[in-house]
C-alpha positions in Angstrom: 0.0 0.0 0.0 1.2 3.4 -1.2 1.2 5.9 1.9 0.5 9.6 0.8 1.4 12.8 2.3 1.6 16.4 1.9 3.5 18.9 4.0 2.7 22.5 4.2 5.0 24.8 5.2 3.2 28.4 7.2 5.2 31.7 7.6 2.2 31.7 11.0 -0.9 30.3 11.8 -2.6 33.3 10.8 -1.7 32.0 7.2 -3.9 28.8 7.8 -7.2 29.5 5.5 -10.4 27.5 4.2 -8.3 26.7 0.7 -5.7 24.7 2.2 -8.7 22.4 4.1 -10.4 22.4 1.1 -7.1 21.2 -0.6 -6.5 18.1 1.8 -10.0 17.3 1.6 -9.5 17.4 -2.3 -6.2 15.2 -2.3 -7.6 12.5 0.7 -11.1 12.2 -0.5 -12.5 9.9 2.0 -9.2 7.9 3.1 -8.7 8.1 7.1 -5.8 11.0 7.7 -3.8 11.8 10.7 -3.3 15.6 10.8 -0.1 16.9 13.1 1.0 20.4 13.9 4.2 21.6 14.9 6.4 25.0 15.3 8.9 24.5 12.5 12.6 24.8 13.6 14.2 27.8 12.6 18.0 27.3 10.2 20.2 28.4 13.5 18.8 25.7 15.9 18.1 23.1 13.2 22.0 23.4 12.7 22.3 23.5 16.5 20.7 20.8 17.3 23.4 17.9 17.0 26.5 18.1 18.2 28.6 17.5 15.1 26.3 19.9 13.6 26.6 22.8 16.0 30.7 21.9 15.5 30.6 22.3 11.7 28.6 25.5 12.1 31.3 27.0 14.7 34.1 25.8 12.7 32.8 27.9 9.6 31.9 30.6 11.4 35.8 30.8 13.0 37.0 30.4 9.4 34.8 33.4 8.2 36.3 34.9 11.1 40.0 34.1 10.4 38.9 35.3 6.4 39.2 31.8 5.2 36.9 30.4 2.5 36.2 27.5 0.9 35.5 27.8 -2.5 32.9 25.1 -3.3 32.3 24.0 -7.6 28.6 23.1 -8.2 
């Protein structure tokens, strides 16, 4: 069984409106959902929030510092 899912991503809950229910109701029809709300994490403490994380952050923040860069080829 394929499991389907949609994530919607809200500058605030002030932004939550009718046409986004109206959406999921849409996409889901009559199939049992399971509807979850969290604060989304913000980039600083997403990259805080593991140690080896938190150290690469540091690390390229003393490099800025020292005026060291990396130049990176996409």
């Amino acid at each position: 069984m394929k499991t389907m899912y949609t994530t919607y991503h809200l500058a605030s809950a002030q932004d939550l409106t009718v046409d986004i229910l109206e959406a999921i109701k849409a996409n889901f029809k009559s199939k049992p959902i399971v509807i979850t709300v969290e604060e989304e994490m913000d980039n600083t403490t997403y990259l805080n929030s593991t140690k080896a994380n938190k150290k690469m952050l540091h690390d390229s923040i003393v490099q800025d510092e020292n005026g060291e860069y990396i130049a990176v080829k996409l």
